[in-house]
N, C-alpha and C positions, 0 to 999 in steps of 0.2 A: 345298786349295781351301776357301775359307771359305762358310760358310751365308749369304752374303750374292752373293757369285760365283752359287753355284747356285739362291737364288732370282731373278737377274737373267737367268742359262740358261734357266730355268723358265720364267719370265714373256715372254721373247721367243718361244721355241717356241711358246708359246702365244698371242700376239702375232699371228703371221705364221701359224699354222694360221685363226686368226679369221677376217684379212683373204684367206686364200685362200676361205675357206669362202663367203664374205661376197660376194666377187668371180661366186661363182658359175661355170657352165658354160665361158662365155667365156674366165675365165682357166685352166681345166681346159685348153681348146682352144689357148690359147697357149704351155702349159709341154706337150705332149703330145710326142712323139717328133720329133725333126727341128727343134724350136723353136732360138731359138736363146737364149732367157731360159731356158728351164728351173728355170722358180720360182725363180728369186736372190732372196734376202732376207735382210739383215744387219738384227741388233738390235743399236745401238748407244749407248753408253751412255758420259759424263763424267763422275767424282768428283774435284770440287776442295777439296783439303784434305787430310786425314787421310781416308782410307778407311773406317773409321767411325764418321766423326761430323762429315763433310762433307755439298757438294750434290749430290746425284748429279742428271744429267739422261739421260733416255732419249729413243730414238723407232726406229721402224723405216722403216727404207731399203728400199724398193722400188724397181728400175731398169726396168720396164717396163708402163707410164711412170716415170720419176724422180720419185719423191715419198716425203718422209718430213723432209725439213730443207730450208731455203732453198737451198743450195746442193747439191742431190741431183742433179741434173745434170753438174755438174761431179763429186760424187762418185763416183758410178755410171762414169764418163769412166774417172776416176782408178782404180776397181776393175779394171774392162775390158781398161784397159792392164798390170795391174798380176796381171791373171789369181785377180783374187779374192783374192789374196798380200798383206795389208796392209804386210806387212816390206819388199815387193817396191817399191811407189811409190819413186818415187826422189826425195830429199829433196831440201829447196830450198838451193841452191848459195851463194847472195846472201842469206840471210836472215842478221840481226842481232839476236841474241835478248839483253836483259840478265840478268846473272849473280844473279836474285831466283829465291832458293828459295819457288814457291809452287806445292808440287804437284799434280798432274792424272793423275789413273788412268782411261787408256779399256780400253775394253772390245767386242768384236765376237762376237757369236755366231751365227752361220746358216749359209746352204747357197748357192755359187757352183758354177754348171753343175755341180751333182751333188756337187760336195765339199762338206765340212763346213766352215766358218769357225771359228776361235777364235781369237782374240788378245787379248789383255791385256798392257799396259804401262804404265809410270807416269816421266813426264816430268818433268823440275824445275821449269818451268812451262808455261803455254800456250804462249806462242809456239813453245818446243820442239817441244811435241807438234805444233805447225800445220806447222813447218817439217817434220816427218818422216813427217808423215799425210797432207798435203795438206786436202781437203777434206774427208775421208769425217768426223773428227769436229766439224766447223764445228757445233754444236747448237744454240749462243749465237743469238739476232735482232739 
C-alpha cells in the first residue's frame, strides 16, 4: 500500500468522523441500534492518469440522506443493492466502452452497516470503470 493510498484512508476516516461529529445528536440518534443506516459512509476517491502524478478527485458519500456527489442517490441505491460489496454491483450488460487506454484508479474506503469498506481498482478508462461501478464513482459535474 502506498503512502498515498494511506494518506487518502487517513483523510476519509477523518472526513466522515468530522461530518458525524458535526451532524450532532441527531445523527447519533439515527445510526443508534435498530437503525437501519448505521452510519454508512464511503470515501471515495478518482485518479485519472498515472497514480502519481495524475488528478485525483475526492468526496464522501453519505446515504442518509444521499449526498456527497450529484448522483449519490442513485449511488447509495447501487450500494444498497449491492450490500456495500462494490465488486458485487452488477455491471452494465449494453455498455460500449472504446479500446483507449486512459487509466482511472478508484478507491472506496468506509463503513457499510458495520462492515468496513475497501476497494481499490484501476480501469483502462472511464467508461470501464462507469460500466462496472455504476454510479458510486460518478465524481465528474
Amino acid at each position: 500500500m502506498t503512502h498515498t493510498i494511506k494518506a487518502t484512508a487517513v483523510r476519509g476516516a477523518l472526513l466522515a468522523a468530522a461530518a458525524l461529529l458535526a451532524a450532532g445528536p441527531a445523527a447519533a440518534a439515527r445510526t443508534g441500534p435498530g437503525s437501519t443506516g448505521q452510519g454508512d459512509w464511503v470515501y471515495l476517491s478518482v485518479t485519472r492518469g498515472d497514480a502519481r502524478s495524475g488528478e485525483t478527485r475526492g468526496t464522501l458519500l453519505l446515504c442518509e440522506p444521499p449526498q456527497g456527489h450529484r448522483r449519490a442517490a442513485e449511488a447509495c441505491a447501487e450500494l444498497t443493492t449491492a450490500k456495500g460489496d462494490i465488486r458485487a454491483i452488477p455491471q452494465k450488460k449494453n455498455a460500449f466502452c472504446p479500446m483507449i487506454y486512459a487509466p482511472v484508479t478508484v478507491y472506496a474506503n468506509g463503513q457499510w452497516h458495520g462492515r468496513a469498506v475497501d476497494y481499490r481498482e484501476t480501469f483502462s478508462n472511464a467508461c470501464q470503470m462507469a460500466a462496472r461501478t455504476g454510479a458510486v464513482f460518478a465524481l465528474d459535474g
